[in-house]
One Martini backbone bead per residue (centre of mass of N, CA, C, O) as a GRO file, in nm:
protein
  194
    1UNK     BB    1  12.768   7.143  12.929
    2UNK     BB    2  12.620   7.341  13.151
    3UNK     BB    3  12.697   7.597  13.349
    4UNK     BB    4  12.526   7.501  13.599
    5UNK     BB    5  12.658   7.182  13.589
    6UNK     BB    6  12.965   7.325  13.663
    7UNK     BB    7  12.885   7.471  13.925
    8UNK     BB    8  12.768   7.211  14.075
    9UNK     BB    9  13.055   7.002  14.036
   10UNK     BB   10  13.237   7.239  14.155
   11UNK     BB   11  13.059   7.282  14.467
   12UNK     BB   12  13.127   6.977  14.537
   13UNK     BB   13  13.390   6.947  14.557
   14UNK     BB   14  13.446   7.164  14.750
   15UNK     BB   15  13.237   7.091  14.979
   16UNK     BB   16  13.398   6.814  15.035
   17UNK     BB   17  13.691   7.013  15.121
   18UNK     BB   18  13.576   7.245  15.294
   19UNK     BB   19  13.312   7.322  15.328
   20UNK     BB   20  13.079   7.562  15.363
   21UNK     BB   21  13.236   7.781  15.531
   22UNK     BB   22  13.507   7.766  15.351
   23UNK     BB   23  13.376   7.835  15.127
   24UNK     BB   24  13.350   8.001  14.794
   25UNK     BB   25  13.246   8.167  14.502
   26UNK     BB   26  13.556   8.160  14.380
   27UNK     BB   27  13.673   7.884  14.406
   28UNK     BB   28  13.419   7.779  14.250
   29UNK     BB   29  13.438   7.967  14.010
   30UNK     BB   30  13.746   7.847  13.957
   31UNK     BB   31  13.685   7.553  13.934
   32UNK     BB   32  13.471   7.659  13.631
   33UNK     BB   33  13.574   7.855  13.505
   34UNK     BB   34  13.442   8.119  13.637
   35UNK     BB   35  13.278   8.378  13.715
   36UNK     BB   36  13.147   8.549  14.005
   37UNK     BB   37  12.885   8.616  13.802
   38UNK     BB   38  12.798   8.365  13.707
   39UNK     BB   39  12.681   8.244  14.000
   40UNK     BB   40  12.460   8.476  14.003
   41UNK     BB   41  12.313   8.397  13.734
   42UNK     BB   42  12.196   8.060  13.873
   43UNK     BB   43  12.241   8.190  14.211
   44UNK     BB   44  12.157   8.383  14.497
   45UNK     BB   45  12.378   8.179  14.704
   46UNK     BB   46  12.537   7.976  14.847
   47UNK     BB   47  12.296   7.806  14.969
   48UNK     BB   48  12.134   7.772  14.726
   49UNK     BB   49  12.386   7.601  14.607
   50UNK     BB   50  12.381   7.371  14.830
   51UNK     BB   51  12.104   7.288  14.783
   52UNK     BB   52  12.141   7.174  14.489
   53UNK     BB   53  12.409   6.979  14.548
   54UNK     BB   54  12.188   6.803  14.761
   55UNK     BB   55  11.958   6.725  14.503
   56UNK     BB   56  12.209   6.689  14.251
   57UNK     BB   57  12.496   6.555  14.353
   58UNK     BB   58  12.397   6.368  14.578
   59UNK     BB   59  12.436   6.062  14.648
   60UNK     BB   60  12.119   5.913  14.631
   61UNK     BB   61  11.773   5.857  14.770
   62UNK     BB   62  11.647   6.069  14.980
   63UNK     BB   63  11.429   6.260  14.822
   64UNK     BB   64  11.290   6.034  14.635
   65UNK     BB   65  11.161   5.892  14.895
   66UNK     BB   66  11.050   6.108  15.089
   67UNK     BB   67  10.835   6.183  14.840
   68UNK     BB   68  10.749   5.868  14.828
   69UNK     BB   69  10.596   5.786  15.127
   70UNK     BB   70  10.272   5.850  15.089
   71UNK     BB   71  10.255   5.609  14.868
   72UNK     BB   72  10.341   5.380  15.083
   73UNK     BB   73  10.131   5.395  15.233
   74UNK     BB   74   9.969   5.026  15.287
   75UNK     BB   75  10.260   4.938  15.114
   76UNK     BB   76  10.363   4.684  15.178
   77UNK     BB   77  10.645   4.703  15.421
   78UNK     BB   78  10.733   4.868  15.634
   79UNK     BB   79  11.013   4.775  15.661
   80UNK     BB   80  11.105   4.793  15.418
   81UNK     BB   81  11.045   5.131  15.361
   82UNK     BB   82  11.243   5.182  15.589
   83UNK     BB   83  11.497   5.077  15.503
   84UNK     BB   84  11.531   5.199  15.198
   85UNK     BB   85  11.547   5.498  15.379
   86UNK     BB   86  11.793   5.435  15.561
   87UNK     BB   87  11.985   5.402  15.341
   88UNK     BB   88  11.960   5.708  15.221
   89UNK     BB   89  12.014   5.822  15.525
   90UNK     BB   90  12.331   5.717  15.492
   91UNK     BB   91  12.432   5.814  15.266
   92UNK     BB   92  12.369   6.116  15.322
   93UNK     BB   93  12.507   6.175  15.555
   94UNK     BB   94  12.789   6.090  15.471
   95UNK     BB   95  12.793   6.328  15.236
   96UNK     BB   96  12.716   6.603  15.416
   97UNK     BB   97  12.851   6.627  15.666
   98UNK     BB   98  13.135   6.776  15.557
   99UNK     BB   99  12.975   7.019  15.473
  100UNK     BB  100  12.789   7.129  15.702
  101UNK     BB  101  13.011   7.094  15.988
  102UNK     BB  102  13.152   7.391  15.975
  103UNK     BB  103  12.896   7.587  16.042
  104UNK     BB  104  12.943   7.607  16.329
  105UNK     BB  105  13.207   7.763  16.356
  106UNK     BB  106  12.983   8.000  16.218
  107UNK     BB  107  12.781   8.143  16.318
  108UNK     BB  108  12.666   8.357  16.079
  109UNK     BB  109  12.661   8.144  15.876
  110UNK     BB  110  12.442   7.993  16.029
  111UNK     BB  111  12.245   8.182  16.049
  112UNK     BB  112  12.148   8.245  15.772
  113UNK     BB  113  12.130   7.951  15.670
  114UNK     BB  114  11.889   7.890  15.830
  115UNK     BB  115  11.716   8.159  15.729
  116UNK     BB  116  11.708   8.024  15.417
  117UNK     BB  117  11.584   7.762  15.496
  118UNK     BB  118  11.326   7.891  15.609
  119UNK     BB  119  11.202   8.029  15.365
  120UNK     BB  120  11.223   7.748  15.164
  121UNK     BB  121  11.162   7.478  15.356
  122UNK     BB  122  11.416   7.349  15.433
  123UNK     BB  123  11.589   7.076  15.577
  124UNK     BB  124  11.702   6.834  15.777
  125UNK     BB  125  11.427   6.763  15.894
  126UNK     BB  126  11.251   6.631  15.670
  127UNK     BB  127  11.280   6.326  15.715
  128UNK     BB  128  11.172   6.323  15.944
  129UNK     BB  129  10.902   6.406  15.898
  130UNK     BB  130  10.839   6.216  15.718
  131UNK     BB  131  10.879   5.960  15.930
  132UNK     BB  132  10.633   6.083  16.099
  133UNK     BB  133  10.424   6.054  15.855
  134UNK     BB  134  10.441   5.776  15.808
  135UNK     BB  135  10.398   5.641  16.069
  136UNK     BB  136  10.115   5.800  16.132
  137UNK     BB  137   9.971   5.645  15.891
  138UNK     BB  138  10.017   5.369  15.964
  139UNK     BB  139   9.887   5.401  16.242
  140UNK     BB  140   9.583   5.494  16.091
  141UNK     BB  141   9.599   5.174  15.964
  142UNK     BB  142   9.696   4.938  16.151
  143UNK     BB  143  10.043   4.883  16.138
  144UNK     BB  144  10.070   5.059  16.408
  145UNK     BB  145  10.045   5.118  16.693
  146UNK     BB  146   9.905   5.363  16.893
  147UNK     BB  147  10.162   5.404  17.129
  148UNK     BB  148  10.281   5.537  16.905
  149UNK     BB  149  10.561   5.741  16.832
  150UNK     BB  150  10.653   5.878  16.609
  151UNK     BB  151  10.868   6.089  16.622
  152UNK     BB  152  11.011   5.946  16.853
  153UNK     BB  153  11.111   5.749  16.614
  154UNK     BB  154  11.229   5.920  16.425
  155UNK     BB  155  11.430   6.014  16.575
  156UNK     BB  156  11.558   5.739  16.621
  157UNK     BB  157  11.648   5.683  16.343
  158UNK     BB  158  11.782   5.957  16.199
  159UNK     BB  159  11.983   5.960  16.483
  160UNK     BB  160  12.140   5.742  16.390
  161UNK     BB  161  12.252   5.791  16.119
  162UNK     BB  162  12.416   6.044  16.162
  163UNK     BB  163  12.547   5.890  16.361
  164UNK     BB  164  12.683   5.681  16.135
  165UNK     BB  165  12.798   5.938  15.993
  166UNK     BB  166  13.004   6.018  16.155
  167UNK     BB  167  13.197   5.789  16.262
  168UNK     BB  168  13.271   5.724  15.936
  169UNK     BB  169  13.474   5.965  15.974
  170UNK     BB  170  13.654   5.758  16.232
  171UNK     BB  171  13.550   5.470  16.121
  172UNK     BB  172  13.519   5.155  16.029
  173UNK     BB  173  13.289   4.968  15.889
  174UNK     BB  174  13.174   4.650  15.854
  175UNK     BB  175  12.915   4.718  15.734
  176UNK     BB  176  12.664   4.749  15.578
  177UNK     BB  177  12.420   4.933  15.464
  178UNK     BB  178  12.196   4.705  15.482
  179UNK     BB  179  12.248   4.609  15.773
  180UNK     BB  180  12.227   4.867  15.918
  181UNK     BB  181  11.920   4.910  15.823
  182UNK     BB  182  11.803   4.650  15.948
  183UNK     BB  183  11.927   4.697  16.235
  184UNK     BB  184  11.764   4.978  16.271
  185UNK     BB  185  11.476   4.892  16.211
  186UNK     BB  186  11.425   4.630  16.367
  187UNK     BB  187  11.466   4.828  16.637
  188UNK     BB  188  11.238   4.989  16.604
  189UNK     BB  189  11.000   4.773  16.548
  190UNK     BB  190  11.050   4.618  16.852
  191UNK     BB  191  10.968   4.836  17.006
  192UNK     BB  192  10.686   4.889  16.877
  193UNK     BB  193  10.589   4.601  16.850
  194UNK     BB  194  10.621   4.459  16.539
   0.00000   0.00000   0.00000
């Protein structure tokens, strides 16, 4: 195993017992059994760690989905892309909530990774953007109706996500995450008139 994968087998350990807030580089550091000069050498700082840990360690495949779906307009059933999609942001928000809801309580920690989130474009809001540039593309090919606001759908989708996201780390849910899924786009298809 190569010692970047150690660092960040070890940061995803800490950061979803401590959450980002509480985590520090010598704990991480001290997970991989590695000095904390050597986790300088392979990432510029907690953020960038975080954001790593995110893309490669956190199970679930919603960046994987996000990435592909300007290729899914026009193909197959929006509501299956939309539900494959739906299942992938509750994994990730179920998975990576304890982690960054540290932040809130750092008011300057949270400063900071906003403005390193914003320096590399990337951030919370991408699912979201994603499922508004898809739903507005189904729009434009006549898949999804005139009336229908992509964001303000996208915004009710992925805010139910993390809604159920949130919830689920306080009690325990009865449905499969496909029922969820499924329950969860059916109503935004119905409400779009779709």
């Amino acid at each position: 195993m190569s010692t970047r994968d150690r660092i960040l087998d070890a940061a995803a350990r800490v950061l979803r017992t401590k959450g980002l807030a509480r985590a520090t580089t010598k704990e991480i550091a001290k997970a991989a059994e590695l000095s904390e000069a050597a986790l300088y050498k392979h990432f510029a700082g907690k953020t960038e760690l975080f954001l790593a840990v995110l893309g490669e360690r956190v199970p679930g495949e919603l960046l994987v989905r996000v990435a592909a779906l300007p290729g899914r307009v026009g193909v197959g059933e929006v509501r299956d892309t939309l539900v494959e999609l739906t299942r992938a942001m509750l994994v990730f928000y179920a998975e990576t909530f304890p982690m960054a809801a540290s932040l809130f309580a750092e008011p300057e920690l949270f400063a900071a990774h906003r403005a390193a989130l914003r320096e590399r474009g990337t951030g919370p809001q991408i699912a979201g953007q994603a499922v508004a540039g898809y739903l507005a593309a189904e729009q434009r090919g006549g898949r999804l109706a005139d009336g229908v606001d992509p964001v303000g759908a996208a915004e009710l989708l992925t805010g139910a996500c993390v809604q159920h996201a949130f919830l689920g780390h306080f009690v325990e849910h009865t449905e499969s995450l496909d029922q969820v899924a499924a329950r969860l786009v059916g109503t935004l298809l119905a409400g779009l008139g779709k």
